[in-house]
C-alpha positions in Angstrom: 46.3 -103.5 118.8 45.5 -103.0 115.6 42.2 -102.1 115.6 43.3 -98.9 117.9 46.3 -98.2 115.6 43.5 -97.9 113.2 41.5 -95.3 115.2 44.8 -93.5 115.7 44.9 -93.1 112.0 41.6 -92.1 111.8 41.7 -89.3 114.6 44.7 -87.9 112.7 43.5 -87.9 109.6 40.2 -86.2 110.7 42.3 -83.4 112.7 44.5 -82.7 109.5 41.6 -82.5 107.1 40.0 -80.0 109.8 43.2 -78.3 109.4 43.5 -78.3 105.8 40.0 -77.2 105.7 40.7 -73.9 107.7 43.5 -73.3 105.8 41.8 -73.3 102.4 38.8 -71.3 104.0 41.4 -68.4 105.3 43.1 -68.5 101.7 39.5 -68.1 100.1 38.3 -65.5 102.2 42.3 -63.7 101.3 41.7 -64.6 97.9 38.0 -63.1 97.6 39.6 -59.9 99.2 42.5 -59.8 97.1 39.7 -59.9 94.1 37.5 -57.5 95.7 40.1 -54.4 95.7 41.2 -55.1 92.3 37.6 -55.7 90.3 35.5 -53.2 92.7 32.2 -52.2 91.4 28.8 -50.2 92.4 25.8 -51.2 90.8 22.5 -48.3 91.7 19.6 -50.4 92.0 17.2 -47.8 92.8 15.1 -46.2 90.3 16.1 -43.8 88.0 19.7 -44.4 89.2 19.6 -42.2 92.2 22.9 -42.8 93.8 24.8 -42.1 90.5 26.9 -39.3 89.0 25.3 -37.5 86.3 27.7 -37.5 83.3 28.3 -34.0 83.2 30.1 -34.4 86.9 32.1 -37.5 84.8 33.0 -35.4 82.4 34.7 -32.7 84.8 36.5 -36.0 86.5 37.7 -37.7 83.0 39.1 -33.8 83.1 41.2 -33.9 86.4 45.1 -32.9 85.7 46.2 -33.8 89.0 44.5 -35.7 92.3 41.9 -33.1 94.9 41.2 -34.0 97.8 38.0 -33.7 99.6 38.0 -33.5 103.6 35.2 -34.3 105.8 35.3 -33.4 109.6 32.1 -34.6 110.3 32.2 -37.5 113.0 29.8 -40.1 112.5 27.3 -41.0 115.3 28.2 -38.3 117.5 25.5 -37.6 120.0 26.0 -34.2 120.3 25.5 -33.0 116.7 21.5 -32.6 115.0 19.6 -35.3 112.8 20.2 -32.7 109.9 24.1 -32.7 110.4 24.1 -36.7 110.5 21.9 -36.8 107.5 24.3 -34.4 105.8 27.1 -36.6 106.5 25.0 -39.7 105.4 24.4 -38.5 101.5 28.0 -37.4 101.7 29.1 -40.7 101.9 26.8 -41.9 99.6 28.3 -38.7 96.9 31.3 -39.1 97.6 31.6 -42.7 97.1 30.7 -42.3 93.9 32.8 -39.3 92.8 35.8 -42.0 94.1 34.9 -44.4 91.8 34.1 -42.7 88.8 37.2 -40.4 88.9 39.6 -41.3 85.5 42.4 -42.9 87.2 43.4 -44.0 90.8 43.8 -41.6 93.4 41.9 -38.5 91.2 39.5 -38.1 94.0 40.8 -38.7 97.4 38.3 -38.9 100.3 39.0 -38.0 103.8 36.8 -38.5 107.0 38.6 -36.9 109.7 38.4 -37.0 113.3 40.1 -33.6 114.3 39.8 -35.4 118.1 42.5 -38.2 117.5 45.2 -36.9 116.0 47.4 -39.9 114.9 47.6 -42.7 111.8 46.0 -41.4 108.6 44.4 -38.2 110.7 47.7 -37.4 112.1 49.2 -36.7 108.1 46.0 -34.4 106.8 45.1 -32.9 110.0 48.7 -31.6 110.1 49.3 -31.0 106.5 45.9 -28.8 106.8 46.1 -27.6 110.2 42.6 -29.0 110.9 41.1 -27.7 114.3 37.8 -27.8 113.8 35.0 -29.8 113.7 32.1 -30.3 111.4 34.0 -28.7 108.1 33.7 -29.7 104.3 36.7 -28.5 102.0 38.0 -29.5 98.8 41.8 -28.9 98.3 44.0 -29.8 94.8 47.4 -31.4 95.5 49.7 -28.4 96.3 46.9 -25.8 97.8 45.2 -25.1 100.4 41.3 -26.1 101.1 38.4 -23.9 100.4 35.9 -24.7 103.3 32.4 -24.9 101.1 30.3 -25.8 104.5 31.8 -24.4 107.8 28.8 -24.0 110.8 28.6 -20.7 112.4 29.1 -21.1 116.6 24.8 -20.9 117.3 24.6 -24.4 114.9 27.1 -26.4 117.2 25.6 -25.8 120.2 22.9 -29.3 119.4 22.9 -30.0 123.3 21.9 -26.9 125.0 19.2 -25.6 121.9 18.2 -28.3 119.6 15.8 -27.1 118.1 16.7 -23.3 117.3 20.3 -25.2 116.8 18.2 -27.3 113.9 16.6 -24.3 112.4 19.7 -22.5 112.1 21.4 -25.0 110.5 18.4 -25.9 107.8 18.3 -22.1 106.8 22.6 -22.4 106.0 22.0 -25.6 104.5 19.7 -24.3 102.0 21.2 -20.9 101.6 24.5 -22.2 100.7 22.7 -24.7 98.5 22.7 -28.4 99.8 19.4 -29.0 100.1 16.4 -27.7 99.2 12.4 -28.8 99.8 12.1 -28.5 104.0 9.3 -30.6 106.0 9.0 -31.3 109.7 9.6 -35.1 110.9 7.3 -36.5 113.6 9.9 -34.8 116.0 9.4 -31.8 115.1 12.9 -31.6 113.5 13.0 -29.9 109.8 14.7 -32.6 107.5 14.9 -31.9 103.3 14.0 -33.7 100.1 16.0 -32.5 97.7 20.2 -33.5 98.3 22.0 -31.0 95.6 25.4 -31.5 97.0 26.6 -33.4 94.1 26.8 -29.5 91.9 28.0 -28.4 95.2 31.1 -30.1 95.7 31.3 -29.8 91.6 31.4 -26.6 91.7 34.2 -26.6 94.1 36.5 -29.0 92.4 36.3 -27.1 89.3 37.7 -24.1 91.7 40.9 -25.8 93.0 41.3 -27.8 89.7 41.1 -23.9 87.1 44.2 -22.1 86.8 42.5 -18.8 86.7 39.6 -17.0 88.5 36.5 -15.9 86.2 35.9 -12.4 86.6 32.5 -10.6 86.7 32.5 -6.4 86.4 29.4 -4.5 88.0 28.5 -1.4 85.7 28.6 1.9 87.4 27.4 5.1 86.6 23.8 5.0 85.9 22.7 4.9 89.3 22.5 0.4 89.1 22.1 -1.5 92.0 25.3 -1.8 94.3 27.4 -4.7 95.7 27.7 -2.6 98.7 24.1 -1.8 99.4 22.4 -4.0 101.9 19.0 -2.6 100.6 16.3 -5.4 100.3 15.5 -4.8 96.8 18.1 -2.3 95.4 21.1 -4.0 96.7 23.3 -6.8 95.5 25.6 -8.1 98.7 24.1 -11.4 98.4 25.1 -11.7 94.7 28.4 -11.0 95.3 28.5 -13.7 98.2 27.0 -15.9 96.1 30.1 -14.6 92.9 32.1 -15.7 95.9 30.8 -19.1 96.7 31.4 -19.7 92.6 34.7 -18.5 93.4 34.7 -15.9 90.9 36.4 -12.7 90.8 34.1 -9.4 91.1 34.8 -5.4 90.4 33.2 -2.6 88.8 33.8 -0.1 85.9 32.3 2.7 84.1 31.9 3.1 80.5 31.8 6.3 78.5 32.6 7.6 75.1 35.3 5.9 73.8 35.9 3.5 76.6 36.5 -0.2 76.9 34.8 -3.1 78.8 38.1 -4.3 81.2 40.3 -6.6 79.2 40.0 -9.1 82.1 36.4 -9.1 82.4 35.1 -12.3 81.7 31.3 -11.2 83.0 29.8 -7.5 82.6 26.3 -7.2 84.7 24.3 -4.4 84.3 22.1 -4.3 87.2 18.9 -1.7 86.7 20.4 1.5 85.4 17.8 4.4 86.4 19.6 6.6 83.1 20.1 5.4 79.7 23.1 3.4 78.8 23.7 5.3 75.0 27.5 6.4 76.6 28.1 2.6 77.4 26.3 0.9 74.5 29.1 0.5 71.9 31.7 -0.5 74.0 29.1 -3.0 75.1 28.2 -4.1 71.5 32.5 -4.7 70.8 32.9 -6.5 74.0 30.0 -8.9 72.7 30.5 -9.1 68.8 34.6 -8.7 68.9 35.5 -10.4 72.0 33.0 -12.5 72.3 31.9 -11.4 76.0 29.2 -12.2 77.9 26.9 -9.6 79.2 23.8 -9.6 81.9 21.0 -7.5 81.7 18.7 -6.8 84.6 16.2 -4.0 83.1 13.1 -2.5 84.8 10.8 -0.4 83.7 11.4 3.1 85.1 9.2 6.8 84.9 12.0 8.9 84.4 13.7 6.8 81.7 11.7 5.8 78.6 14.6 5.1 76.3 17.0 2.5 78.2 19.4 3.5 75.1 20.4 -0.4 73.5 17.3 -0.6 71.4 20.5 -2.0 68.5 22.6 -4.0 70.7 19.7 -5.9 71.7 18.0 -6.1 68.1 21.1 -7.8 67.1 21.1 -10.3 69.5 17.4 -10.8 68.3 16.0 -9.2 71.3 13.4 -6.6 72.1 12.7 -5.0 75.7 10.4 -2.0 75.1 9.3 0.2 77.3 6.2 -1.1 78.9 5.6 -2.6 81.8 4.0 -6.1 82.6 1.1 -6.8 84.3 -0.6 -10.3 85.5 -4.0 -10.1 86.6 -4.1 -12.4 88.9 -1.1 -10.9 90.8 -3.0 -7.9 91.1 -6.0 -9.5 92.2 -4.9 -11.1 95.2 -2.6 -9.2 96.2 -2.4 -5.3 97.7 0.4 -2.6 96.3 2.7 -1.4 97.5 4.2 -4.3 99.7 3.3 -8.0 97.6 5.4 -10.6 96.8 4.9 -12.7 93.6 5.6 -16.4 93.1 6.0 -17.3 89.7 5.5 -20.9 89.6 8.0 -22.4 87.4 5.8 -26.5 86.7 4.3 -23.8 84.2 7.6 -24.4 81.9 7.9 -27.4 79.9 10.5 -29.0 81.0 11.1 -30.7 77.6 11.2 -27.9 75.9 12.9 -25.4 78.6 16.7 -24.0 78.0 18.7 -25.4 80.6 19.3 -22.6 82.8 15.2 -23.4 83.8 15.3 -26.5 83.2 15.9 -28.3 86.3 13.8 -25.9 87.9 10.7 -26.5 86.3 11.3 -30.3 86.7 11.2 -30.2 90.5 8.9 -27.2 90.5 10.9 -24.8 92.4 9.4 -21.2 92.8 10.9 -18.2 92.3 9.9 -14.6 94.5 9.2 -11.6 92.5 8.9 -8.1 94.0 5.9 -6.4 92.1 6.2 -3.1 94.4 9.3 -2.6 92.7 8.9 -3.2 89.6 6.6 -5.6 87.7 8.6 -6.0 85.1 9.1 -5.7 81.6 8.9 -7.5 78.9 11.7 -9.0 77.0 10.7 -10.2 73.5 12.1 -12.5 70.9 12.6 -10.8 67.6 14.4 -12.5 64.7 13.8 -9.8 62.7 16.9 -7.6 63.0 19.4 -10.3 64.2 22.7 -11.3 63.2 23.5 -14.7 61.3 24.0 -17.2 63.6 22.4 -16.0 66.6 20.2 -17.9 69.0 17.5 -16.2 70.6 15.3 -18.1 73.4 12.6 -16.9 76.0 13.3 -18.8 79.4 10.4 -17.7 81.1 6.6 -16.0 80.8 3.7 -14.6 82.3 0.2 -16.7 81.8 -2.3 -16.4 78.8 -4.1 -13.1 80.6 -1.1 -11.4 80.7 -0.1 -8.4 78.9 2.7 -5.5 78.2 0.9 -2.3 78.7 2.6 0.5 77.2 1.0 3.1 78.8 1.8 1.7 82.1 2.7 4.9 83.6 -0.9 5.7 83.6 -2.3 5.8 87.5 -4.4 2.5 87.8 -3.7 1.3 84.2 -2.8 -2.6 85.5 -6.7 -2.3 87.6 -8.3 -2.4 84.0 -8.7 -5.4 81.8 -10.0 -3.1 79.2 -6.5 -2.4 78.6 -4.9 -5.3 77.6 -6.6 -4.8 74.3 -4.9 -1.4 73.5 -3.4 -1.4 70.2 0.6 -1.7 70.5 0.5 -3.7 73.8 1.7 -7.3 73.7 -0.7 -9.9 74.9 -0.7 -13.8 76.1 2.3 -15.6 77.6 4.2 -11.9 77.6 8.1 -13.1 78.5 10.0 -11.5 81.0 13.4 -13.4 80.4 15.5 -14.0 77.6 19.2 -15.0 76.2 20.4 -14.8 73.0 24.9 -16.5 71.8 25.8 -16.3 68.6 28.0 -19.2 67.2 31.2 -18.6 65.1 31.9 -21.7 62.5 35.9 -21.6 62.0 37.1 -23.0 59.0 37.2 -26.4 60.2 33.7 -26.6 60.3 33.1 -26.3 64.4 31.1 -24.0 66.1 32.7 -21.7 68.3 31.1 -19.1 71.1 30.9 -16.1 70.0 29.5 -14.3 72.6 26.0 -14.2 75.2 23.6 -12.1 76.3 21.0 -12.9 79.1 18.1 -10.0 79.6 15.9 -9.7 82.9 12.9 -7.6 82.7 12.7 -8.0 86.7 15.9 -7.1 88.9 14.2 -8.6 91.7 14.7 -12.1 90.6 18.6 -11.5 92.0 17.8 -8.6 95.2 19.2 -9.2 98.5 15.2 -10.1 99.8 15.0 -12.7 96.7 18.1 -14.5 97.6 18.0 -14.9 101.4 13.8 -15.8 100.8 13.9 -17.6 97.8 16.0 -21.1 96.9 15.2 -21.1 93.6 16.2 -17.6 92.6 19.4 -18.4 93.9 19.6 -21.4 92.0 18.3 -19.7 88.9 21.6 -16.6 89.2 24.2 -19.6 89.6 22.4 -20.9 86.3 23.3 -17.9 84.6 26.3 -17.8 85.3 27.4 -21.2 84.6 25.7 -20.9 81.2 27.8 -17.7 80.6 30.8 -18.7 81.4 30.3 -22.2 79.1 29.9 -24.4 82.5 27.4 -26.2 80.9 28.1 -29.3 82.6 27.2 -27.4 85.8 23.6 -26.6 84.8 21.8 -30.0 84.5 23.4 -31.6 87.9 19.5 -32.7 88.8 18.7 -32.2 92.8 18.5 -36.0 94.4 15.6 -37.2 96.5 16.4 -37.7 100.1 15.2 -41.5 101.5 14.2 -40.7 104.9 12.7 -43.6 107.0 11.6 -43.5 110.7 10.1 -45.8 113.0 8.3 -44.8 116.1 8.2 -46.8 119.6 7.1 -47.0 122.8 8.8 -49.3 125.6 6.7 -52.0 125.2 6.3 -51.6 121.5 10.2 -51.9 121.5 10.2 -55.2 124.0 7.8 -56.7 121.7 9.5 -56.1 118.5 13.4 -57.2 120.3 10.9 -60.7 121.7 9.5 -61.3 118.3 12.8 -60.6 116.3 14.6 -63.2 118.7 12.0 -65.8 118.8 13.5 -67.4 115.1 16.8 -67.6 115.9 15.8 -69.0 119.2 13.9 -72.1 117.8 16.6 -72.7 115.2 18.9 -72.9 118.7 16.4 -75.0 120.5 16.2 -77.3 117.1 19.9 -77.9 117.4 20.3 -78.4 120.6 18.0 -81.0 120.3 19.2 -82.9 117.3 22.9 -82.9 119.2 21.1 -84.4 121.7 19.7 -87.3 119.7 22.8 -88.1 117.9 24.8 -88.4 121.0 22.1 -90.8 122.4 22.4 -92.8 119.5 
């Protein structure tokens, strides 16, 4: 009797350690999660950090006055939206994750994947509080407001299932148009995919909207027959500028300036887009907006026939500028291509990137191209010259033409640019001839610290920022939001670098598929078989 009393013992003892032990597992694993929530951290292990915020975007979050939200109606795995819009959603994730975690305090960024389809839990409160019906949105709200949609798909990019490959198209030309990626190539599949993610300056860009208690505002000049907002002209017309203004969510209206006249007290931006007349009416209110109220001022100026004095020879002298009146020409341009109807690429891997201002600066880095429109104008050139500029103004070229360029000055002289006698005429400027230009002058306050007083950025080429140049080239669009972050002192906005896209894919047949599923079973098969057989052995024994 005893010796089964002792077995008793035993089996009870062995059933309450087994309990014990579950117990202590379920309280480690609570424990472990418990941890996890309160000491979370990322760690990028891929090379040079690639799934990190740059620390301008940490700057804007340390920043944050009170929590945004970002909402994401993208459903994940659906089968009836494109590769490109699951990929989209994919390096959202990946972003946004991020931007969560490096966001000063709890709560500053709040993420939200939304199923618009099941309206109840966590959906239920932001679908109603937004009034979310539709699918396949992106928006960033603050708080108290109400969400500005930065990616919304037009009707022809939903409809994946009947069209998918016009449906793929369609999408890849908004996707780069409204700047979220950049750097197309076809898969195997013959869908386009990119290589370049920039939604990180994207959504950026938006949280700085809902998060600013006032709307920058830029002011065409009018008057001297410049290019429009409301001309849809291909080269003379600036309605993609303005939706591009709008994207940045800044303000935009127009003004004229004659003697005695004042720049808009409320203009944070004056553009003056390729007057045809000269500008002497406007050109000391232009000089007081810049010196006095430290303004900031864009210059798009083309060479024209009728107009040989552009009338802000001084303005521009003292912001250590010059922009005569001569007219560039590149030889090879001319070469290869056929007036009246070429396009230019000017290759920007020609700019140092170590040395380039930051407006170019991620552009020549990933060697983005930017269209030029040499039937219109070829340009002119737009000099740095120290000679007559104010104390404490910084003057720096941002782009040139190559070694065998030159400014000719008597370019209005039929077939001038066809001879490369020419480019040895006395007065014209020769070798790496720049086109582009800006110039701020820093105020020291008695404190010692340097504050803005003023910019200037100077075009010699309106068609970097034409309607044709926008909708055809990524770059030129990148290079106008450039300018205007660096104008209006965003300067956290301008070196947001453009992430490489991982893109892996594996092709398969149905046998080559049986064969892989057979070969990837066949280890944990033998470790069963090896089991089964040593429980077999120990139950013999």
């Amino acid at each position: 009797m005893k010796k089964a009393s002792d077995f008793g013992n035993a089996r009870r003892n062995s059933r309450l350690h087994l309990i014990s032990q579950a117990f202590l597992m379920v309280g480690l694993a609570i424990a472990i999660n418990f941890l996890a929530t309160k000491l979370y951290t990322r760690t990028d292990l891929s090379q040079p950090d690639r799934h990190i915020v740059s620390a301008e975007t940490k700057k804007v979050l340390e920043s944050l006055q009170e929590p945004v939200d970002v909402i994401v109606t993208i459903t994940e795995g659906s089968n009836q939206e494109s590769p490109l819009m699951q990929r989209l959603l994919l390096d959202l994730k990946f972003l946004l994750g991020s931007l969560e975690e490096e966001s000063s305090g709890p709560g500053k960024i709040r993420v939200h994947y939304v199923n618009v389809l099941k309206q109840r839990g966590a959906n239920e409160a932001i679908i109603t509080k937004h009034d979310l019906k539709e699918q396949n949105l992106i928006g960033v709200a603050s708080a108290s407001g109400e969400p500005i949609w930065i990616f919304k798909p037009d009707a022809q990019d939903a409809k994946w299932e009947t069209d998918k490959v016009s449906a793929n198209v369609n999408l890849s030309i908004k996707l780069e148009k409204e700047g979220w990626y950049s750097g197309w190539e076809k898969t195997s599949e013959g869908h386009l995919m990119p290589t370049y993610f920039q939604g990180e300056s994207k959504l950026l860009s938006a949280i700085r909207k809902v998060s600013r208690a006032k709307m920058p505002k830029v002011v065409f000049l009018k008057g001297h027959d410049e290019m429009k907002t409301d001309n849809f002209h291909g080269t003379r017309g600036l309605t993609e500028m303005e939706s591009i203004l709008k994207d940045l969510a800044v303000e935009t209206g127009s003004t004229r300036l004659g003697s005695g006249e004042r720049v808009p007290q409320d203009a944070d931006i004056v553009i003056i887009a390729s007057p045809q007349y000269k500008l002497d009416d406007a050109a000391d209110a232009l000089q007081g907006y810049l010196s006095d109220r430290r303004g900031n001022l864009l210059l798009l100026l083309d060479p024209v026939r009728n107009m040989k004095d552009h009338g802000l020879e001084e303005l521009l002298g003292y912001w250590g500028l010059r922009c005569d009146d001569k007219c560039l020409v590149e030889p090879e341009v001319e070469k290869t291509n056929r007036a009246p109807y070429y396009t230019d690429l000017y290759k920007t891997e020609d700019i140092d990137p170590i040395v380039a201002h930051p407006i170019v600066e991620n552009l020549a880095k990933n060697e983005i191209p930017l269209l030029l429109f040499p039937y219109e104008s070829r340009g002119r050139p737009v000099l740095i010259d120290p000679s007559q500029a104010s104390e404490r103004v910084v003057a720096t070229s941002l782009m040139t033409y190559s070694e065998a360029s030159w400014a000719e000055k008597n370019w209005r002289i039929p077939g001038i640019a066809d001879d490369p006698a020419a480019r040895e005429t006395e007065g014209n400027d020769k070798e790496f001839v720049s086109f582009a230009a800006v110039s701020e002058r820093k105020v020291r306050s008695e404190h010692g610290i340097d504050i803005p007083g003023g910019k200037l950025a100077v075009f010699g080429n309106s068609t970097l920022f034409c309607n044709e140049a926008f909708v055809k080239g990524h770059g030129n669009r990148i290079l106008f939001r450039n300018v205007i972050h660096w104008l209006l002192d965003e300067r956290e906005l301008l070196r947001i670098p453009p992430k490489p896209v991982d893109r892996f894919a594996i092709r398969l047949n149905h046998v080559e598929h049986h064969s892989v599923l057979y070969h990837l079973a066949l280890i944990p098969g033998l470790v069963a078989l090896v089991g089964l057989a040593r429980r077999a052995l120990r139950r013999d024994a």
